[in-house]
PADRENTI-889967 format. One record per residue: residue in one letter; x, y, z of N, C-alpha, C, CB in turn. Coordinates in Angstrom, 1 decimal. Glycine has a CB too. Example, Ala and Ser with C-alpha at 12.3 -4.5 7.8 and 13.67 -1.06 7.14 Angstrom:
PADRENTI-889967
   aa     n_xx     n_yy     n_zz    ca_xx    ca_yy    ca_zz     c_xx     c_yy     c_zz    cb_xx    cb_yy    cb_zz
    A     13.2     -5.7      7.8     12.3     -4.5      7.8     13.2     -3.3      7.8     11.3     -4.5      9.0
    S     12.8     -2.2      7.1     13.7     -1.1      7.1     12.9      0.0      7.9     14.1     -0.6      5.7
//
This chain:
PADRENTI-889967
   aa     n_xx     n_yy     n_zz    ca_xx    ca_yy    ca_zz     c_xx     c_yy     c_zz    cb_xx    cb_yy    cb_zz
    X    106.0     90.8     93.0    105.1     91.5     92.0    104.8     90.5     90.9    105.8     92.8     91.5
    X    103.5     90.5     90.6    103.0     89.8     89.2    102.0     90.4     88.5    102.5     88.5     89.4
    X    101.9     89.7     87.3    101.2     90.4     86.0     99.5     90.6     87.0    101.3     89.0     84.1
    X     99.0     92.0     86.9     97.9     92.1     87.2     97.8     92.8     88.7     97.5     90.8     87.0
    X     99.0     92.7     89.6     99.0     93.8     90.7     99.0     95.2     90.3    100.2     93.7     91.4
    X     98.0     95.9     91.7     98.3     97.5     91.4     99.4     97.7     92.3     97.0     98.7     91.7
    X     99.7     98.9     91.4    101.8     99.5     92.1    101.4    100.8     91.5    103.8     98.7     91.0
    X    102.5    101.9     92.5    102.4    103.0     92.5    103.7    103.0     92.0    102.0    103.7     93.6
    X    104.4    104.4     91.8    105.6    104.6     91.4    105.9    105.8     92.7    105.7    105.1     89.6
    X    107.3    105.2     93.2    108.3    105.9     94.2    108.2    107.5     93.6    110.1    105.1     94.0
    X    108.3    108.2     94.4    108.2    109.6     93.8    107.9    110.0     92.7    109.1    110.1     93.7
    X    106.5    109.6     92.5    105.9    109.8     91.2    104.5    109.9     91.6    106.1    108.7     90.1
    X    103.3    110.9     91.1    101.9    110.8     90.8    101.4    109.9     90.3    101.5    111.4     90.2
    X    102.0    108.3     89.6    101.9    107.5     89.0    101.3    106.4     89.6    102.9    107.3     88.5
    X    100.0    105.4     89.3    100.0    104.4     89.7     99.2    103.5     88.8     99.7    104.5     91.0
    X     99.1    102.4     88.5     98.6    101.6     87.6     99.0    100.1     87.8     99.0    102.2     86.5
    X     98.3     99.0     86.9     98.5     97.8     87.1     99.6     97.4     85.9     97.1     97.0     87.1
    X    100.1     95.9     86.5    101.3     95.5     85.7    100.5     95.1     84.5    102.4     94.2     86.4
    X    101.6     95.1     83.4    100.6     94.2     82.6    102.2     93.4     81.7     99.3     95.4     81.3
    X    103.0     93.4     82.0    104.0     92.3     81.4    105.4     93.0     82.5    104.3     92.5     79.0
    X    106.3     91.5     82.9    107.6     91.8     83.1    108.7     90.8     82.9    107.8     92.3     84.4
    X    109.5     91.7     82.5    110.4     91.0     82.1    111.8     91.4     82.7    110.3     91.2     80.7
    X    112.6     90.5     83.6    113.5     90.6     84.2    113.1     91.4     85.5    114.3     91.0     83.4
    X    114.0     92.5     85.5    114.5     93.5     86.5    113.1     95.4     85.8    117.0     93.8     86.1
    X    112.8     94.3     84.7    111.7     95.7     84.1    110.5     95.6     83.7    112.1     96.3     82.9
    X    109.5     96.4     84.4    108.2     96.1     84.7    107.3     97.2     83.6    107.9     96.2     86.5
    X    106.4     96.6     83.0    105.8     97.4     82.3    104.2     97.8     83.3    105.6     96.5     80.8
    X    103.9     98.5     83.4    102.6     98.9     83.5    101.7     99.9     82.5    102.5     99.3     84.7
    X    100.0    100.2     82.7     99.4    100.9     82.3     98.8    101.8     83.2     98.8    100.5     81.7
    X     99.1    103.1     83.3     98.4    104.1     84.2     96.9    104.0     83.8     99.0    105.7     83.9
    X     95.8    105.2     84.7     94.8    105.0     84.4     94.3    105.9     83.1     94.1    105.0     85.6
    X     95.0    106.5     83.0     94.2    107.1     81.2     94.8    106.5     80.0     94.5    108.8     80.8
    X     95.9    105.1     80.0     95.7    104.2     79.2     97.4    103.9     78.8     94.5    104.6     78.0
    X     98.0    104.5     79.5     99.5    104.8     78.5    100.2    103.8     78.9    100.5    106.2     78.9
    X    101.2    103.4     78.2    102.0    102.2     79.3    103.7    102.7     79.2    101.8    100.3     78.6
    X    104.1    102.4     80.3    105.1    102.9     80.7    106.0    101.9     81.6    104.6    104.0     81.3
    X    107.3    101.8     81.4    108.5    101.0     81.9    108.8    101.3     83.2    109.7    101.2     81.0
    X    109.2    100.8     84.1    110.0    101.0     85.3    110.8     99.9     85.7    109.2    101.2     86.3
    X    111.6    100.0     86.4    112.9     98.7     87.1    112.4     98.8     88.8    115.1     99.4     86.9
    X    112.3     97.5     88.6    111.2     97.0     90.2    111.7     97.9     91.5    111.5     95.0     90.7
    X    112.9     98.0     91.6    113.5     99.1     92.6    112.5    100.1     92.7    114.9     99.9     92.2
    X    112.1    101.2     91.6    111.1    102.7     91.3    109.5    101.9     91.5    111.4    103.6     88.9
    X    108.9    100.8     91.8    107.8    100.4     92.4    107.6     99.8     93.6    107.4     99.9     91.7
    X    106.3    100.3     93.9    105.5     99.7     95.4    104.3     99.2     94.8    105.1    100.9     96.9
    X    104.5     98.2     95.6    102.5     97.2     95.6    101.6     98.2     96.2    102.2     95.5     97.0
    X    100.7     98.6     95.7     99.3     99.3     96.0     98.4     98.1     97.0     98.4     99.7     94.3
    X     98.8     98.4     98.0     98.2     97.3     98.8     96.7     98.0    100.0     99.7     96.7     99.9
    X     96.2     99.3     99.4     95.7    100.0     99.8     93.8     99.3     99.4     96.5    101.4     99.1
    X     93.7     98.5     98.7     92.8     97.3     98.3     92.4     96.2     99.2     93.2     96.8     97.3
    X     93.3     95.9     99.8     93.5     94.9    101.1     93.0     95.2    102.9     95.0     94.8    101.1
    X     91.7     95.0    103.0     91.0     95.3    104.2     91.9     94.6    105.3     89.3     94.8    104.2
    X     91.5     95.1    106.3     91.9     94.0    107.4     91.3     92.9    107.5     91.9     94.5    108.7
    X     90.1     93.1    107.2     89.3     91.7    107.3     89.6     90.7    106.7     88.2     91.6    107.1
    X     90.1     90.9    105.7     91.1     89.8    104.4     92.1     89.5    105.2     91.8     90.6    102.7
    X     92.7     89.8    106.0     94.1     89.7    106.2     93.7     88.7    107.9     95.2     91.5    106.3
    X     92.6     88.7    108.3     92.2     87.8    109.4     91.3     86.1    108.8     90.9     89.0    110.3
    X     91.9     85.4    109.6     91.5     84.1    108.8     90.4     84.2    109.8     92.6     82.4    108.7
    X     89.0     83.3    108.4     88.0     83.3    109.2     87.5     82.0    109.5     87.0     84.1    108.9
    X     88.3     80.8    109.2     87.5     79.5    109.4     88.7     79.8    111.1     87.7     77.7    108.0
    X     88.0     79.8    112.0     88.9     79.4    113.3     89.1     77.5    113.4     87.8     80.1    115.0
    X     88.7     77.1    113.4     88.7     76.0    113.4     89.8     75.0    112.7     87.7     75.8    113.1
    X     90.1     75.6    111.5     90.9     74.9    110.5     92.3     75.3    111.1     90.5     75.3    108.8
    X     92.4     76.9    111.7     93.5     77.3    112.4     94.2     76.9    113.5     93.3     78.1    112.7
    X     92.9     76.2    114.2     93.6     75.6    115.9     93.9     74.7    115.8     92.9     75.5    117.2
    X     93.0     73.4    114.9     93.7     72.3    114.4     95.4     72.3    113.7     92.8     72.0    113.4
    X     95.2     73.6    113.1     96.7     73.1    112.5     97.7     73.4    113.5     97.2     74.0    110.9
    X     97.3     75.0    114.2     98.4     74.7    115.8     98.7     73.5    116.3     97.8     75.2    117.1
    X     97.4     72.2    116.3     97.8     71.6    117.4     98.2     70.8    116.4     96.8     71.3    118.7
    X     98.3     70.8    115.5     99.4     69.6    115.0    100.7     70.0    114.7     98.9     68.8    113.7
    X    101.1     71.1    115.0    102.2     71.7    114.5    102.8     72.0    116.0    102.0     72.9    113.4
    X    102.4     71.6    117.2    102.6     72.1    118.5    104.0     71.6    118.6    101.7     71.7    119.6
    X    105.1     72.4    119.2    106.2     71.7    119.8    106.4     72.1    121.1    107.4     71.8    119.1
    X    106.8     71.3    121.7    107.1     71.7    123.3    108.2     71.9    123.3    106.9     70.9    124.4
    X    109.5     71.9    122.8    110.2     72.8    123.3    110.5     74.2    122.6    111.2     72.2    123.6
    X    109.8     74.4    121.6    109.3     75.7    121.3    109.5     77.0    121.8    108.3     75.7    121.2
    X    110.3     77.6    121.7    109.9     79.0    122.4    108.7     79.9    122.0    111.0     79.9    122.0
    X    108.1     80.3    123.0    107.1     81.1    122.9    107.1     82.2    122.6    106.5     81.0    123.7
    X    106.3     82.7    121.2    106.3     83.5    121.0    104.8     84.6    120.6    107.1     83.2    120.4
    X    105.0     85.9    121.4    102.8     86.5    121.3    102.5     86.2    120.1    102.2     88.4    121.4
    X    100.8     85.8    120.0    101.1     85.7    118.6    100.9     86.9    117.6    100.4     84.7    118.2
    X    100.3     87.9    118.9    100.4     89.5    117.9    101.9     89.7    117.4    100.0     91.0    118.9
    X    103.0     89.4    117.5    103.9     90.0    117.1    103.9     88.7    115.9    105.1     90.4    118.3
    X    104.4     87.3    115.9    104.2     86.3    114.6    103.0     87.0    113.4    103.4     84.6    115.3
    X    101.8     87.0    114.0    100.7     86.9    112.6    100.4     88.5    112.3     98.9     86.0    113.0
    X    100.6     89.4    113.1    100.2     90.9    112.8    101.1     91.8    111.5    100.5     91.7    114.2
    X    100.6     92.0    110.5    101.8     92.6    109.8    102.0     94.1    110.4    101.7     92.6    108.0
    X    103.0     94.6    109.9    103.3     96.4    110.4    102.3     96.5    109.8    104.8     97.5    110.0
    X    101.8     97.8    110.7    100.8     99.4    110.0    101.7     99.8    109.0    100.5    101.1    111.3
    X    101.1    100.1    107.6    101.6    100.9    107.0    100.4    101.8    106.2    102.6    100.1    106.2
    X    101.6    103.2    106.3    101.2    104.8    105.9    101.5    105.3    105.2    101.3    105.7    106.4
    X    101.3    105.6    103.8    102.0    105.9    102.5    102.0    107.2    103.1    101.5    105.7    101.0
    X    103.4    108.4    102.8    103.1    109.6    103.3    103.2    110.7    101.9    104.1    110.0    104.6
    X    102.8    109.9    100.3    103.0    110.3     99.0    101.9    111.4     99.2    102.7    109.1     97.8
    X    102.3    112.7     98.9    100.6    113.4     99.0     99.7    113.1     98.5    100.4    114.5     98.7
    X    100.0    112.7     97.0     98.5    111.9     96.5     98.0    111.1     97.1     98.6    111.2     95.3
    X     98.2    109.9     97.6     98.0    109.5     98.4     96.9    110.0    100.1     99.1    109.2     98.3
    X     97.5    110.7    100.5     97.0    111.8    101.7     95.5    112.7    101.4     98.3    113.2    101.9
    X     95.7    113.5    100.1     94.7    114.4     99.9     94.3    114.4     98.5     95.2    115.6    100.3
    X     93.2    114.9     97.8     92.8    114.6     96.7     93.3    115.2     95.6     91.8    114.6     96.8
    X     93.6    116.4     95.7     94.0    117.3     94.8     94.9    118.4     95.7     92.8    117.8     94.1
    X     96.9    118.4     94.9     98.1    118.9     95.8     98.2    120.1     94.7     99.7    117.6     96.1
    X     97.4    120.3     93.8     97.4    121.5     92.9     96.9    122.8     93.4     96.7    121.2     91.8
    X     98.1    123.4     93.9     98.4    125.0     94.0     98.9    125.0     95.9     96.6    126.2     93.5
    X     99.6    123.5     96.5    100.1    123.7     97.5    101.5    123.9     97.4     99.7    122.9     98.2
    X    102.2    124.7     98.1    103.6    124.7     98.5    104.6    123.7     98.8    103.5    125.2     99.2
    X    105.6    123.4     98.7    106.8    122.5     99.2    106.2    122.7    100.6    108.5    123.1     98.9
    X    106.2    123.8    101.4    106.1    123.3    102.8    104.6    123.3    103.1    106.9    124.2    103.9
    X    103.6    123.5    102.8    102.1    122.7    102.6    102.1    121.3    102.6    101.4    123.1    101.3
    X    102.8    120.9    101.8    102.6    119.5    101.3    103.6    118.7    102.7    103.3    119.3     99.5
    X    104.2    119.6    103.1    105.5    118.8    103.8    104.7    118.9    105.5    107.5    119.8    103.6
    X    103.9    120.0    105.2    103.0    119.9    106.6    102.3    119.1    107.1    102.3    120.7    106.8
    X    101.2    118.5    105.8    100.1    117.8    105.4    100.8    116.3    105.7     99.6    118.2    103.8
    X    102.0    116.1    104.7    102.9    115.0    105.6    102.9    114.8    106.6    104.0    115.0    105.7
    X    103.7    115.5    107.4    104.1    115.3    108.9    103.0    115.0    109.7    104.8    116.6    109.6
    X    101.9    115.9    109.5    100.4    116.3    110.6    100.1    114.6    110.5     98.7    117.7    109.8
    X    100.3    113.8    109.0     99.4    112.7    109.3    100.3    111.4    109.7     98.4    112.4    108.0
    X    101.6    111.8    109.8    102.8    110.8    109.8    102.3    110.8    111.8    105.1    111.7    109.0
    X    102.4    112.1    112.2    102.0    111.8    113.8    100.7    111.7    114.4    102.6    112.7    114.6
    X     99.7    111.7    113.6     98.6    111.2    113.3     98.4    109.7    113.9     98.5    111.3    112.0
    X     99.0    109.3    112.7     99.2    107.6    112.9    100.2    107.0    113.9     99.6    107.1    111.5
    X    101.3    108.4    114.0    102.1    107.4    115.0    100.9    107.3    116.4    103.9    108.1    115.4
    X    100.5    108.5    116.9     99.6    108.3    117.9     98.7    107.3    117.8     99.1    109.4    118.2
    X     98.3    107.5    116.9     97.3    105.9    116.8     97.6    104.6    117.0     96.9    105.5    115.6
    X     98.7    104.7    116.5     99.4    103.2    116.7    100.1    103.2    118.3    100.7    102.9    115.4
    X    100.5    103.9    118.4    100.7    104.2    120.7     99.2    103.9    120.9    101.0    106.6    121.7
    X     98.5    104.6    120.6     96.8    104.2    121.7     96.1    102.7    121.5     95.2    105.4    121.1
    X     96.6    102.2    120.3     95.8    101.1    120.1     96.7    100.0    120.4     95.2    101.1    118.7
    X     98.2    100.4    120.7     99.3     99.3    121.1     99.5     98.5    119.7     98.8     98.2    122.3
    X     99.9     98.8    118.8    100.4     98.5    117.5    102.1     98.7    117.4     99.6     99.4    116.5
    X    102.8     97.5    117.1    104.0     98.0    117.8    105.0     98.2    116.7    104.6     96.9    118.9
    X    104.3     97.9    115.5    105.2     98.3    114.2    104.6     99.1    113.3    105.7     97.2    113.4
    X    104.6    100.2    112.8    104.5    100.9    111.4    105.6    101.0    110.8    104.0    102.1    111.5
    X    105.0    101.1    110.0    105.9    101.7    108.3    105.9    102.7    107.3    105.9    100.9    107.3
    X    106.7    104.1    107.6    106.3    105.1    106.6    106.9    104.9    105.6    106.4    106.2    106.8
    X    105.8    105.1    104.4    106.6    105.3    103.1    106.8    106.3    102.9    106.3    105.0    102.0
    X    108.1    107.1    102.7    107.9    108.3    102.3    108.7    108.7    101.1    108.1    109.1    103.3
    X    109.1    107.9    100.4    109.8    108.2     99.4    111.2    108.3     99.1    109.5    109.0     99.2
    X    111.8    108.0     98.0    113.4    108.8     98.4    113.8    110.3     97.8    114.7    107.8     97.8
    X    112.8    110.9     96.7    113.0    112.3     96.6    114.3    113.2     97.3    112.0    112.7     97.1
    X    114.4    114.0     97.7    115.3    115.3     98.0    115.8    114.7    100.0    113.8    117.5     97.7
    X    114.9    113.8    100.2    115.6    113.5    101.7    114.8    114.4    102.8    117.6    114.0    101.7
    X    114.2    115.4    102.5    113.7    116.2    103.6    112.4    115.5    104.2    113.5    117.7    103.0
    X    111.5    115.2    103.9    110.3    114.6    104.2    111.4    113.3    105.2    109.1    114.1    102.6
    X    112.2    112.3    105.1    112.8    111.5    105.8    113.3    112.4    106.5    113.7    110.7    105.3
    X    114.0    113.2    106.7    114.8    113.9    107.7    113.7    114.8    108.9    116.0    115.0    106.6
    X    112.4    115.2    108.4    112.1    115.7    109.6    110.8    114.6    110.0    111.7    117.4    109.5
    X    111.0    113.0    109.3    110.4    112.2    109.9    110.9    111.6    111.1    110.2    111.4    109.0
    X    112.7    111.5    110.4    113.6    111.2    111.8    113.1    112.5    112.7    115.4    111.3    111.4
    X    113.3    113.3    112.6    113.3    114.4    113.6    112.0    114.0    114.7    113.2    116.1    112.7
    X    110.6    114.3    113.7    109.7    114.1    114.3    110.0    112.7    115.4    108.7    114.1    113.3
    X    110.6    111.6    115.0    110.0    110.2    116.0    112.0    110.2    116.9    109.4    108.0    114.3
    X    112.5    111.1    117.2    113.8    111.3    118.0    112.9    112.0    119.2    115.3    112.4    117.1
    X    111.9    112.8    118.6    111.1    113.1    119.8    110.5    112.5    121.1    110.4    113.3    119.4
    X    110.4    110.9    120.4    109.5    109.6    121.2    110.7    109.3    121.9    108.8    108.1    120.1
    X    110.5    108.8    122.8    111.5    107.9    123.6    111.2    106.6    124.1    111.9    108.6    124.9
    X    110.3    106.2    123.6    109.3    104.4    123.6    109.0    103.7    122.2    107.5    104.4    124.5
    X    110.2    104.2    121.1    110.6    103.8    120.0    111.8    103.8    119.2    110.1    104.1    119.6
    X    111.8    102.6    118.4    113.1    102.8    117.7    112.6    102.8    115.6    114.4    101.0    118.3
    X    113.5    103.0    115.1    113.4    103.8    114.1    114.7    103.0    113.2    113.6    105.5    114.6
    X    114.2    102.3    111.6    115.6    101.9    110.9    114.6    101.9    109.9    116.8    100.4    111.2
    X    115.6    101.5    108.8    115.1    101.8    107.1    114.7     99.7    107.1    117.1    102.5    105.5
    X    113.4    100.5    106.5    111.9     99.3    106.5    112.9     98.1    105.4    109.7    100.3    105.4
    X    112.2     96.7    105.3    112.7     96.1    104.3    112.8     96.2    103.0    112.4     95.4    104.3
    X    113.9     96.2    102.7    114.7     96.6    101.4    114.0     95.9    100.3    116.4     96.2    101.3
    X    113.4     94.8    100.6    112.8     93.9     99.6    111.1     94.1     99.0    112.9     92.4    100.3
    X    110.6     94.5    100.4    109.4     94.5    100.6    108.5     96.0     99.9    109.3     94.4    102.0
    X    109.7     97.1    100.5    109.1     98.7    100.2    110.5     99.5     99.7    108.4     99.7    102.0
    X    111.2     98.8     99.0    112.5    100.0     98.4    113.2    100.8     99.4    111.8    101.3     97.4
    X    113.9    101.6     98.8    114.8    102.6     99.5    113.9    103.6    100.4    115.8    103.5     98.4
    X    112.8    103.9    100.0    111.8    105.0    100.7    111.0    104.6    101.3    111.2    105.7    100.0
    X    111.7    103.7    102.4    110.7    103.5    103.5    111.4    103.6    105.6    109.9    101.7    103.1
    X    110.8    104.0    106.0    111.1    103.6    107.5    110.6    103.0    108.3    111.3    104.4    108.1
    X    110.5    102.2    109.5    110.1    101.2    110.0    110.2    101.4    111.6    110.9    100.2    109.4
    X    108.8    101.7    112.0    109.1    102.2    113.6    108.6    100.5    114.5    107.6    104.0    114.2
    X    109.4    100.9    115.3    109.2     99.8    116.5    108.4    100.5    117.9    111.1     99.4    117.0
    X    107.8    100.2    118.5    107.1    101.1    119.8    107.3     99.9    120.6    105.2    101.9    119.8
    X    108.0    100.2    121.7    107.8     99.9    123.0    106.6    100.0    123.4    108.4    100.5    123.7
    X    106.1     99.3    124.1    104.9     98.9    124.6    105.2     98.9    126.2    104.5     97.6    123.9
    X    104.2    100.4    127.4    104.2    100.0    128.7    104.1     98.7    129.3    103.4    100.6    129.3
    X    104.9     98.2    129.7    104.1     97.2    131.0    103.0     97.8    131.9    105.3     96.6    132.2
    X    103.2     98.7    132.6    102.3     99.2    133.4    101.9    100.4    132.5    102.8     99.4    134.7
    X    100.4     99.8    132.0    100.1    101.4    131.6     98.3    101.3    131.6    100.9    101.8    129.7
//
């Protein structure tokens, strides 16, 4: 994180850019102007600004050159969808999801979750994407608990808590098996 990223706040309606940190404690400004403290653990990078097309290099040329000078033969091979692809990631914050969560229910909101958590996981089965990442928060544990529930369902995936560095305590991290014959 650095001065001038957007970040959301972990179980919060909150999101806004940094504007000073110091240590382990990050100042930002929401968008109606306030500024407000957090400890980097209670933030995520708003990475929701970032197309895919940014994330694909477009000089090919400058790319294959540097393969082939960087080639080793006794290298283990590895696809390079799995090296250069980062995980899908799916914030499952309701703000995030829908525009306005004013006058829905605990289990509205927790529906609206789920419906798009397997939403995406199907997406990511059809299109052969072999990693996502839900955020879902660390709040009260339930939204995690019938995320687990929901993906115990799958049996051509595995399931652990996403990187600790990358997305905090409130994230999970699916793996999909991928048919050979399919």
């Amino acid at each position: 994180m650095k001065i001038g990223d957007k970040i959301s706040v972990l179980d919060e309606d909150i999101s806004g850019k940094i504007i000073a940190i110091s240590g382990e404690l990050i100042t930002i400004v929401d968008a109606d102007g306030f500024e407000l403290q957090y400890s980097k653990k209670e933030l995520v990078t708003d990475n929701h600004g970032v197309s895919d097309y940014d994330m694909v290099p477009h000089n090919i040329s400058e790319v294959l050159s540097e393969k082939q000078s960087k080639k080793n033969v006794n290298s283990k091979r590895v696809k390079s969808k799995v090296r250069i692809l980062p995980p899908m990631v799916v914030d499952l914050h309701i703000h995030q999801l829908i525009p306005k969560s004013r006058g829905l229910n605990n289990f509205e909101i927790l529906t609206i979750q789920l419906e798009e958590a397997k939403r995406q996981l199907n997406f990511a089965i059809s299109k052969k994407i072999q990693r996502i990442v839900f955020i879902h928060g660390v709040g009260e544990g339930v939204l995690r608990m019938e995320l687990e529930f929901l993906l115990k369902r799958f049996d051509n995936l595995k399931f652990y808590d996403a990187d600790y560095q990358k997305y905090g305590v409130g994230a999970t991290e699916v793996y999909i098996f991928q048919n050979k014959k399919a």
